[in-house]
N, C-alpha and C positions, 0 to 999 in steps of 0.2 A: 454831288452824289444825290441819287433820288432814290426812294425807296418807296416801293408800292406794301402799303403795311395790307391792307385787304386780301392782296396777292396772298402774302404768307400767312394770314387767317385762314383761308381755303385751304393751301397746301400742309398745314400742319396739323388739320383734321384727320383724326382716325388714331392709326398706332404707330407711334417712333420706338425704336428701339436701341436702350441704354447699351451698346455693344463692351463687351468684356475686351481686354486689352492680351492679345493671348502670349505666353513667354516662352522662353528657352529653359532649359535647365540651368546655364548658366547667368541666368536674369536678363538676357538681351531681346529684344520683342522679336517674337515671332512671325513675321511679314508672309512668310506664307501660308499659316494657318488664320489670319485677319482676313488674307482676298479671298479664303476659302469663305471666313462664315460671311464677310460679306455677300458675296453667291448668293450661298444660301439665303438668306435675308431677303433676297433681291427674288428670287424662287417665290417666295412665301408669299410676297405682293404687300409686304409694308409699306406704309406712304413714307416713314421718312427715318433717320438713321441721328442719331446722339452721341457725339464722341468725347471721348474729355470727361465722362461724368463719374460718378460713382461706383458703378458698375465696372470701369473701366481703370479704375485702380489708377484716375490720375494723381494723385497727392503723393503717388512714388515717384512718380515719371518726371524727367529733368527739363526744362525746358526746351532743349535740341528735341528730346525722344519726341515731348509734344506737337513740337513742328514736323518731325519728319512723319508722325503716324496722320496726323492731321492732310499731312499732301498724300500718301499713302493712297488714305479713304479717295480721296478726292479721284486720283487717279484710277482706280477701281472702279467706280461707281460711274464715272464721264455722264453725270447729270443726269441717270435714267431716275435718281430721288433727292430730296431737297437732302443737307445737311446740317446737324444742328452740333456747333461745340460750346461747350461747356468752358467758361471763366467765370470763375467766383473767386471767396476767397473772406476774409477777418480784416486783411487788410484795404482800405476801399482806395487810395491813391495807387498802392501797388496794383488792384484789379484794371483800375483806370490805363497806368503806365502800358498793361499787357493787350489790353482792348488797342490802345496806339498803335503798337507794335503788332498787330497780328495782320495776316493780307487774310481778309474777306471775299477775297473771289472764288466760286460755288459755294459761298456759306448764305443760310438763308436766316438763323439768327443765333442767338447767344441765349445760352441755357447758364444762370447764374444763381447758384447757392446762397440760402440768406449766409451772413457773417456767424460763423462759428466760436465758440471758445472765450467771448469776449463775453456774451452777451448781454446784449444793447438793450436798450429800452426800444417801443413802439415809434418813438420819434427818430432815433439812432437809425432803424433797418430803415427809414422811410427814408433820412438825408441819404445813409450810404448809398439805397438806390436812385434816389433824386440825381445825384454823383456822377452816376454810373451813365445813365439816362441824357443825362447831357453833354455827356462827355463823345457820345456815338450817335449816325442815324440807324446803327443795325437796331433788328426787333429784336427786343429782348423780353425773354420767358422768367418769369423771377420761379425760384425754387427752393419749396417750404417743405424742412424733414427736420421736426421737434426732433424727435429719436436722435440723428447722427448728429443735430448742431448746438443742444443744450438750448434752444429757444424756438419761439413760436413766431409767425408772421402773422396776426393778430386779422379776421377778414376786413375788420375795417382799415387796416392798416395796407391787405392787397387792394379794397376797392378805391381807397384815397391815388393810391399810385398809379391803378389803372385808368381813373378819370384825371389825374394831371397830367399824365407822358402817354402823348402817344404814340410813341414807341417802345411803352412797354404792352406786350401783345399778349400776355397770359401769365398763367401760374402753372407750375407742375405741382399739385398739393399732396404731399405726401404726410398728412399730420394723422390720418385714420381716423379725422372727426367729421363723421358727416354730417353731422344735424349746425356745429358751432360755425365750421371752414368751410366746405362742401357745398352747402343746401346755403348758406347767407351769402356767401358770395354770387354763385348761380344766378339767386332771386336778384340779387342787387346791382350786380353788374353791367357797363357801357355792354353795345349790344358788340362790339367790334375787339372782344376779350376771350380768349380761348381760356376755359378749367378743364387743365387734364392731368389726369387720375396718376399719380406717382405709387400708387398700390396695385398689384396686380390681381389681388383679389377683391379690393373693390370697383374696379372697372365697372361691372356691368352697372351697378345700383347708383355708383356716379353720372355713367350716362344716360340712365332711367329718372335722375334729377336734374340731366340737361344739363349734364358735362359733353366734352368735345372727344376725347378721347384719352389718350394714354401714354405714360414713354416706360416701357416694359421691361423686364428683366427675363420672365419668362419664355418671349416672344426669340431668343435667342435661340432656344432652342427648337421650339415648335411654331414658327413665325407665320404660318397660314394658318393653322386652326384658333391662334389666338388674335391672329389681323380679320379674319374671319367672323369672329364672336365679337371683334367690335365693330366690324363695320356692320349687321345684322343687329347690334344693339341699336346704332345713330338710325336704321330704317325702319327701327321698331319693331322688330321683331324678336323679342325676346323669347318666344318659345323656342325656336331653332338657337338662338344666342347661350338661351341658358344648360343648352345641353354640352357645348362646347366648354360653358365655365365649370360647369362642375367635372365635366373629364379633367381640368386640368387643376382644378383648387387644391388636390391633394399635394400634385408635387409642388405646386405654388408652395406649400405649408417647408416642403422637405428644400427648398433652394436657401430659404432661408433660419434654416434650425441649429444651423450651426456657424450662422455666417456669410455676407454675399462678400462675394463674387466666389466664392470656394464651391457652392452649391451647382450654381449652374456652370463651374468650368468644368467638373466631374461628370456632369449629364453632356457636356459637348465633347468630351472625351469618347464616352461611348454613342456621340454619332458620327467619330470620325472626323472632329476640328477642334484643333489643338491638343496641348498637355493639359496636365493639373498642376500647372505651378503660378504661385501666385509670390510677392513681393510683402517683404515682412515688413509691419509687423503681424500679416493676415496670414492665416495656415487653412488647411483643406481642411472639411468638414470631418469629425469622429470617424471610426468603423459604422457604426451602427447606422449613421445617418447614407455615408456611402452605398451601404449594403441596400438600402432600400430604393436610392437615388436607381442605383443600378437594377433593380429589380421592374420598377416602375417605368425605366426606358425600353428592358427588354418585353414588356409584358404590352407597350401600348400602341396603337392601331389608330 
């Protein structure tokens, strides 16, 4: 097996989009509200699609659901955008086991979560990925969210990984440091390493430090105006970019105030894909926050 790593450098510039996993009432996945927002997605002009992630409420989902939503996408999509799924995980032999086990055909790389719950020292996330790395020729995106995993991927700890394997092809930094994570890795990194923005409000001023792009949560809903504001960021053009981010910073604030993936499945409800129901132990956002969700969808242009 060959793998053109360059290739998926180019193709995974711009905006991926963390898709929500949408459900039934009775908890069974919703397959036809998925090819709808897919569509849509595809409408919008995003470069590339994230399944399996956080967004996507896979830590409910059984390992059948995972495969069958996973050939789903596939099927939908028939390679008009690359895809990206998501295997992480606390355990790194079980991650490895599934990496075996999965068929990688239309997948163009692996979106992998540092180890949660355990956490490891600086050395720990580097062997686990070391692990991971050698165990695959897919390109693999390492994925740093202090917030949900109780630790940090330290930049010297992403730059060591990304000059030892190279097949690991980025970071999705979602730590909201950008002078420590952001701006040091940027400066110091192999030139053949994508930094893209796991915040959606800091996108643009990541790519204004010579980030690559983004994997979105926003982007769900309004996926041209915010694949738009980043692609107009990477050409420099931040006056036209910046009008785009602040139209949408507000609800950015409101998707997550009470919670994701609850945020943005009530804003896709009122555009007509999917319900609101999510997989416990996650519930739908307040009244309060609803009310405004909904206010903000009907009022915007």
């Amino acid at each position: 097996m060959s793998i053109n790593y360059s290739n998926s450098l180019k193709k995974l510039k711009g905006t991926g989009v963390a898709i929500v996993t949408p459900f039934e009432k009775n908890g069974d996945v919703d397959y036809v509200a998925l090819t709808k927002l897919i569509e849509h997605l595809l409408r919008g002009k995003v470069e590339y699609l994230v399944v399996l992630g956080t967004t996507g409420e896979s830590v409910t989902l059984s390992k059948e659901e995972k495969t069958k939503i996973v050939g789903h996408v596939k099927k939908v999509v028939r390679k008009r955008v690359p895809i990206v799924i998501g295997i992480g995980g606390n355990n790194t032999l079980e991650v490895i086991e599934t990496i075996k086990h999965t068929d990688f055909a239309g997948i163009e790389a692996i979106l992998s979560v540092s180890p949660y719950y355990n956490k490891p020292t600086q050395q720990g996330i580097y062997e686990h990925y070391k692990a991971i790395a050698q165990s695959t020729l897919m390109p693999i995106i390492l994925y740093n969210v202090p917030g949900r995993t109780g630790s940090n991927i330290a930049a010297e700890t992403t730059l060591r990984l990304a000059n030892d394997f190279k097949n690991i092809i980025g970071i999705k930094e979602a730590s909201a440091n950008l002078e420590q994570q952001h701006m040091k890795i940027i400066r110091d990194k192999p030139t053949n390493f994508l930094v893209i923005s796991g915040d959606d409000a800091l996108t643009l001023p990541v790519i204004a430090c010579g980030g690559d792009g983004v994997i979105s949560v926003v982007a769900n809903a309004y996926p041209k105006d915010f694949s738009d504001m980043v692609r107009l960021s990477l050409k420099g053009d931040f006056v036209k970019a910046r009008k785009l981010h602040y139209k949408l910073t507000e609800f950015i604030d409101l998707l997550f105030a009470d919670g994701s993936p609850g945020g943005i499945k009530e804003a896709l409800v009122r555009l007509g894909i999917g319900k609101n129901y999510l997989r416990l132990p996650l519930q739908s956002p307040n009244n309060a926050v609803i009310a405004k969700i909904d206010k903000f969808v009907k009022n915007y242009k």
